[in-house]
DOKOLRO-533937 format. One record per residue (C-alpha): residue number from 1; z, x, y. Coordinates in pm, whole numbers, plus 50000, padded with zeros to 5 digits. Layout:
<recs>
rovo:zz:xx:yy
NUM:Z:X:Y
...
</recs>
This chain:
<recs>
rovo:zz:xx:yy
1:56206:03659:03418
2:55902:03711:03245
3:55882:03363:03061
4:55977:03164:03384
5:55760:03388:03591
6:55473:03264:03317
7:55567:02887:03422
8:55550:02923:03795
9:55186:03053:03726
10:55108:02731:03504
11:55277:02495:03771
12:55101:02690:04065
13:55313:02894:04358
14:55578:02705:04482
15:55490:02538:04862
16:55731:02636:05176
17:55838:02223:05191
18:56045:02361:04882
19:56212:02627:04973
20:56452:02705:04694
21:56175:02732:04436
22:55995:02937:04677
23:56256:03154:04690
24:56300:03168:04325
25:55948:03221:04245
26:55957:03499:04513
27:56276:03639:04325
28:56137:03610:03958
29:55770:03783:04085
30:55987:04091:04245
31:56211:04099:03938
32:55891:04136:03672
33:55739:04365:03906
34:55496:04259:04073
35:55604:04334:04467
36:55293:04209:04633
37:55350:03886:04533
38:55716:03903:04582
39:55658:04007:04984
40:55372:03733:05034
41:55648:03478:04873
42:55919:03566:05107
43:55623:03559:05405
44:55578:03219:05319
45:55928:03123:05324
46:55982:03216:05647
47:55783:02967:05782
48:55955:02712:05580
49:56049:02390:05807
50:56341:02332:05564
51:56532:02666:05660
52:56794:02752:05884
53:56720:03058:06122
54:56926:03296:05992
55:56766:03235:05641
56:56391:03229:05803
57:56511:03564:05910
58:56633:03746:05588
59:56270:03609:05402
60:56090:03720:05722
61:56282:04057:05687
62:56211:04061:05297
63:55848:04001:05319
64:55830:04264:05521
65:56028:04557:05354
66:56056:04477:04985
67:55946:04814:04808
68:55825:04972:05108
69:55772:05301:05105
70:55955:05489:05422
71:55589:05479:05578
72:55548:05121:05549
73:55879:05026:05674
74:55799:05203:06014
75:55458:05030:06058
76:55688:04735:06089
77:55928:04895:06314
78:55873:04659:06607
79:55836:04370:06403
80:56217:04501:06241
81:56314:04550:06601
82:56269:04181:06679
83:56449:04040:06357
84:56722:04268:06465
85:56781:04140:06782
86:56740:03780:06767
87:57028:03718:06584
88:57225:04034:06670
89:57511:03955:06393
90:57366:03757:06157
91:57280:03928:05817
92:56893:03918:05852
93:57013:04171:06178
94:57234:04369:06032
95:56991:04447:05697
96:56736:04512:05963
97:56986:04777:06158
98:57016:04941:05814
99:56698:04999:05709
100:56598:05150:06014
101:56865:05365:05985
102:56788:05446:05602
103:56425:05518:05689
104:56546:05799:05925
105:56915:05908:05819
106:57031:06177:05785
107:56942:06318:06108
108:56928:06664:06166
109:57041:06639:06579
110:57396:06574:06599
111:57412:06343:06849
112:57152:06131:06660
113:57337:06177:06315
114:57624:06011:06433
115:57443:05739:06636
116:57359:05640:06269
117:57724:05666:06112
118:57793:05452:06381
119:57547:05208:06257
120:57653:05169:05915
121:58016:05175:06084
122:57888:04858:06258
123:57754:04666:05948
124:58042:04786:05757
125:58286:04614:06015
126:58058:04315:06084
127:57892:04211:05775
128:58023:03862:05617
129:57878:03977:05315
130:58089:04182:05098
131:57793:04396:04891
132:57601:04493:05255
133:57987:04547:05389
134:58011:04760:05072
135:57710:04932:05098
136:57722:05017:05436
137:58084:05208:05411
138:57953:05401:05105
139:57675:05501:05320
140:57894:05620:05619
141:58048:05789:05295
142:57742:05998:05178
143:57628:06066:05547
144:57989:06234:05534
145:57945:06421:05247
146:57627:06537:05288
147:57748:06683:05634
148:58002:06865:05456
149:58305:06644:05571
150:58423:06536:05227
151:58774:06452:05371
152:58634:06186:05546
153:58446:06086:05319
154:58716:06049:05061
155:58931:05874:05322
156:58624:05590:05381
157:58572:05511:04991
158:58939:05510:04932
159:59010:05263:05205
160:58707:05039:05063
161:58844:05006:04706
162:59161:04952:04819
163:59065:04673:05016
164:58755:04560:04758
165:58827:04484:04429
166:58495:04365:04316
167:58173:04352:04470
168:57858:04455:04318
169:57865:04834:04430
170:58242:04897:04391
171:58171:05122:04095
172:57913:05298:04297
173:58188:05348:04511
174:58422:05443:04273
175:58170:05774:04071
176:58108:05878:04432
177:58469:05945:04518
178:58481:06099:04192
179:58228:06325:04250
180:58374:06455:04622
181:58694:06454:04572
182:58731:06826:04432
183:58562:06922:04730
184:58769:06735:04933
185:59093:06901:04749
186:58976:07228:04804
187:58893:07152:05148
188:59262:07128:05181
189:59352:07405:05013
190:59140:07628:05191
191:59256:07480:05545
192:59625:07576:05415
193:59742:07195:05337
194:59783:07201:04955
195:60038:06918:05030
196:59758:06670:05125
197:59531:06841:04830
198:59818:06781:04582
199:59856:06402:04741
200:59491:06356:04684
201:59527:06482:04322
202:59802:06249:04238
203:59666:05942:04348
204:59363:06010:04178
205:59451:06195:03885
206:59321:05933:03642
207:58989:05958:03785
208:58983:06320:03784
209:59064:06327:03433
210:58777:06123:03330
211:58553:06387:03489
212:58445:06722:03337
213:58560:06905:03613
214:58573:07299:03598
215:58854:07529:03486
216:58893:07715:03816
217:58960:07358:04002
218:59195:07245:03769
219:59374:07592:03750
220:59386:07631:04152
221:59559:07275:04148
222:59806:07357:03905
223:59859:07708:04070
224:59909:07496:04419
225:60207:07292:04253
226:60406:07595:04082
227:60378:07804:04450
228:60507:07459:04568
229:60804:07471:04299
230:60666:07159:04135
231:60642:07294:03830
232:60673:06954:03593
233:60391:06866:03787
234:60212:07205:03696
235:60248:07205:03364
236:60110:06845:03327
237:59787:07029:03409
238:59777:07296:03264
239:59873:07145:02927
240:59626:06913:02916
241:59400:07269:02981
242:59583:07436:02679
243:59456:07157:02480
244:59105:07122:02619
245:59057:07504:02595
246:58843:07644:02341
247:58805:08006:02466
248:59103:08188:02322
249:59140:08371:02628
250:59175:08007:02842
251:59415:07902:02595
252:59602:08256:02614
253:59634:08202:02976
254:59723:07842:02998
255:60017:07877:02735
256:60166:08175:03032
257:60130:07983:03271
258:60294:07670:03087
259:60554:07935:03019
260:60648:08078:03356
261:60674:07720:03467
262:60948:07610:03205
263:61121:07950:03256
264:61166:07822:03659
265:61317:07529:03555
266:61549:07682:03283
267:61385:07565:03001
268:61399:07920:02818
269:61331:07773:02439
270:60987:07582:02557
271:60909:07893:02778
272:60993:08143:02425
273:60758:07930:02267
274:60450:07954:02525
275:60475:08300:02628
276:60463:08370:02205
277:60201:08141:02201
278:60012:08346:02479
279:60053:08669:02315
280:59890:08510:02003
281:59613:08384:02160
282:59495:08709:02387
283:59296:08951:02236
284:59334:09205:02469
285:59614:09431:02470
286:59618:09412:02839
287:59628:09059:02835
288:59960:09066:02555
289:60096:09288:02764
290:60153:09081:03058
291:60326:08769:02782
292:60566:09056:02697
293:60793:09079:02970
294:60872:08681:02910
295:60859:08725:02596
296:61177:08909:02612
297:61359:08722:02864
298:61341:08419:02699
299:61493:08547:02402
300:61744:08690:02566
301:61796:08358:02744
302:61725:08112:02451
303:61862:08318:02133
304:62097:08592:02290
305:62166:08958:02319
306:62154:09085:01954
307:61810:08904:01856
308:61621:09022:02160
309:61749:09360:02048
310:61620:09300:01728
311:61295:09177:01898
312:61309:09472:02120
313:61343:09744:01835
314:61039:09583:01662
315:60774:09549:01968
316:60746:09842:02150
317:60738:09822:02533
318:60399:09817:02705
319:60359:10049:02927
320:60336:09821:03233
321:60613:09814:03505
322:60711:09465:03495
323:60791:09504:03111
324:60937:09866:03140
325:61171:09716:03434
326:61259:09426:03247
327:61306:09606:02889
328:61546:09896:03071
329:61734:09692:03262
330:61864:09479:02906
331:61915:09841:02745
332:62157:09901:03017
333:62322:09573:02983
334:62380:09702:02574
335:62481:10070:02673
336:62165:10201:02545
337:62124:10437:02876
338:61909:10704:02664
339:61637:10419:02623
340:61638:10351:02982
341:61634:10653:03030
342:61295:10698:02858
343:61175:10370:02971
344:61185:10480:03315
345:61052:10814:03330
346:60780:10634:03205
347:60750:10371:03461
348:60779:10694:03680
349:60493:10856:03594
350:60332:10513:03677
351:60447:10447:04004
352:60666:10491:04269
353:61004:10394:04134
354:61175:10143:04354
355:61492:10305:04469
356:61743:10106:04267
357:61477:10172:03945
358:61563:10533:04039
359:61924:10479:04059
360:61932:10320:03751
361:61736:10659:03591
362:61989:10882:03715
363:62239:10677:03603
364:62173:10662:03223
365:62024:11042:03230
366:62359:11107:03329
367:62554:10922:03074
368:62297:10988:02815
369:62362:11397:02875
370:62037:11455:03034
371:62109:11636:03311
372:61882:11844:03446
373:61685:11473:03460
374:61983:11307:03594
375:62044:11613:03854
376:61680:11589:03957
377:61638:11207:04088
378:62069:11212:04236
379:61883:11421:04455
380:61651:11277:04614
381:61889:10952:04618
382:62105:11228:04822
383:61868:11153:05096
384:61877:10803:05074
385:62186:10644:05321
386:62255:10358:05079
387:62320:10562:04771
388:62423:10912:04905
389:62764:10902:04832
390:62718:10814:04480
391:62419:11037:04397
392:62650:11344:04599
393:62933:11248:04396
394:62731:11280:04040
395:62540:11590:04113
396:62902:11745:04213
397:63014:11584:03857
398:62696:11792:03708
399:62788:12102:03878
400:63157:12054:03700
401:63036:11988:03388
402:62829:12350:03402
403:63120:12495:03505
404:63004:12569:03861
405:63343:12437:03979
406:63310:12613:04338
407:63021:12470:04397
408:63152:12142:04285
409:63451:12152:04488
410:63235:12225:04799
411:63043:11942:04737
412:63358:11689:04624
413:63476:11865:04989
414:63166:11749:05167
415:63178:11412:05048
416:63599:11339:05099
417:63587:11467:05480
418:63219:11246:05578
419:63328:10999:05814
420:63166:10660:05852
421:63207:10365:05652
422:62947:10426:05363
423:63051:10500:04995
424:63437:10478:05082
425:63468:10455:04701
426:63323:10756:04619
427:63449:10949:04889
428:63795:10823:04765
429:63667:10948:04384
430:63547:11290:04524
431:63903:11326:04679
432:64093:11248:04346
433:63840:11503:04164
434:63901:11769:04475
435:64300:11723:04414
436:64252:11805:04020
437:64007:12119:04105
438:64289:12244:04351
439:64570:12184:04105
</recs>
């Protein structure tokens, strides 16, 4: 631009009787910088005798707004006015509706905010050129996203590249839906529609990944499609964050998460091998602790009984009540009620043990000879209607075991003669048992 910039000096400006080197000059002086001339160029070419109207119009409009500052532009507000509406449609108008609206959008007064999305609407819609059509519906775009309605805004620049597929500004288009569209997403998921945040994800999901976009987005989305039971579509994510993590703490959590998604779908080998994975990577115990009650399952699920035992006897059980649960109800399963046993008093001392947890105690304190234990939690299962029959029926087994067969007998007498339909089994136990006492 420089060197033929350097000619049109040596050959003298270009006169208005020819207009395309006019216009080129006025191009080349506004490309090397040098705006003054540039304007006065385009001035002169709209008073060409050679042009057309509409093209008198867009040098007329040039002239007058090429590298204005806001300031300048509205000096020539009436003179912009009059280009606008001479033509209304042609393109001279509609640049002339736009930079009026540039000079004062966004407005603050709502009414007059959307007086000027309407504008750009307009231009969008009317333009026959495709780069003011395209710049125009980004506009309407940011206007959107700077008033907080990325939704919209992601619906406008997704229906321009779909129907674009060049244009001068269609990557401008392109790294500004890029940039909204995690607000957008969470926009949904805060409004309760992770269905339409998970539908934005996928369609876009190549252009998200191009982006550094933070762990908590990324983790929220993939948390959104395992509460939706999509957990392939989970674990795409948050593999690709067990790879990208550096923190070992990330990559700790990422690897559970991977795991807990494979165990839903019954993949217990790939979800032994994540959940191990997780309890190598977190350093705090706390952390392990909540891999650990996976970490059995799996193994109980992928390798069998006898080496989760083996696992079992080798890594103690935290002392957490998901892994207590977990860990006592496979010692029942082997016969191992003195463990549960122990395993549960623990979880006891915790927390409120559920009522079946409690059963469970009294169960193996029972068959494990701990009685006094065993006598202690049957009764306050006596009180509970679902399990009263069973817990009366044990403690009267206790009282026969210490010899207190009077007592026993009252108790096996209580039990046979309750009416009702509860515990029919044991009542038909505790009469057998009375029978033999009798005898």
């Amino acid at each position: 631009y420089e060197q033929a910039y350097a000619i049109y000096q040596d050959m003298g400006v270009p006169e208005p009787a020819s207009p395309m080197s006019l216009a080129l000059y006025a191009i080349t002086a506004h490309q090397t910088g040098r705006p003054e001339q540039a304007r006065h160029a385009f001035a002169r070419l709209a008073k060409s005798e050679r042009l057309d109207e509409s093209s008198k119009l867009l040098a007329r409009l040039a002239g007058l707004t090429l590298n204005r500052t806001r300031d300048e532009v509205i000096e020539h507000f009436d003179e912009l006015q009059d280009i606008r509406w001479q033509q209304p449609e042609s393109e001279a108008s509609l640049r002339a509706l736009m930079r009026l609206t540039d000079i004062m959008a966004p407005a603050k007064n709502q009414l007059t905010w959307q007086q000027q999305l309407q504008a750009y609407d307009t231009i969008a819609q009317k333009a026959d050129n495709l780069d003011l059509r395209m710049e125009a519906a980004i506009k309407v775009a940011v206007m959107q996203h700077l008033a907080g309605r990325d939704r919209e805004a992601v619906k406008r620049l997704e229906q321009l590249l779909r129907r674009t597929h060049r244009g001068l500004l269609r990557n401008d288009a392109g790294a500004l839906l890029s940039e909204i569209l995690p607000n957008a997403i969470n926009a949904y998921l805060g409004d309760g529609q992770p269905l339409k945040a998970l539908a934005l994800v996928e369609r876009h999901r190549d252009r998200l990944q191009q982006q550094h976009i933070s762990w908590d987005f990324l983790v929220r989305i993939a948390e959104t499609f395992t509460e939706l039971e999509l957990h392939r579509r989970a674990n795409r994510i948050f593999l690709f964050l067990y790879d990208r993590a550096k923190n070992p703490t990330h990559k700790g959590e990422a690897a559970l998460a991977i795991a807990q998604n494979f165990a839903a779908l019954g993949l217990w080998e790939e979800a032994l091998n994540y959940a191990d994975r997780a309890a190598g990577h977190f350093q705090l115990e706390q952390n392990r602790n909540r891999a650990y009650p996976l970490q059995l399952q799996a193994r109980i699920k992928a390798l069998g009984d006898d080496k989760a035992a083996g696992w079992l006897d080798k890594h103690p059980v935290p002392e957490t009540a998901p892994a207590l649960s977990l860990a006592a109800e496979f010692c029942w399963k082997l016969g191992r009620f003195d463990q549960v046993a122990r395993l549960l008093e623990i979880k006891d001392s915790l927390s409120d043990l559920s009522t079946e947890d409690r059963l469970r105690l009294a169960e193996a304190a029972y068959r494990s000879n701990h009685l006094d234990l065993a006598q202690s939690h049957f009764r306050q299962l006596a009180q509970n209607d679902r399990f009263s029959a069973q817990a009366r029926f044990r403690l009267a087994q206790i009282l026969e075991t210490r010899k207190q067969k009077d007592k026993a007998a009252a108790l096996y007498r209580e039990l046979a003669e309750q009416t009702g339909s509860g515990g029919r089994v044991w009542q038909a136990l505790a009469q057998d048992r009375l029978k033999e006492l009798t005898l």
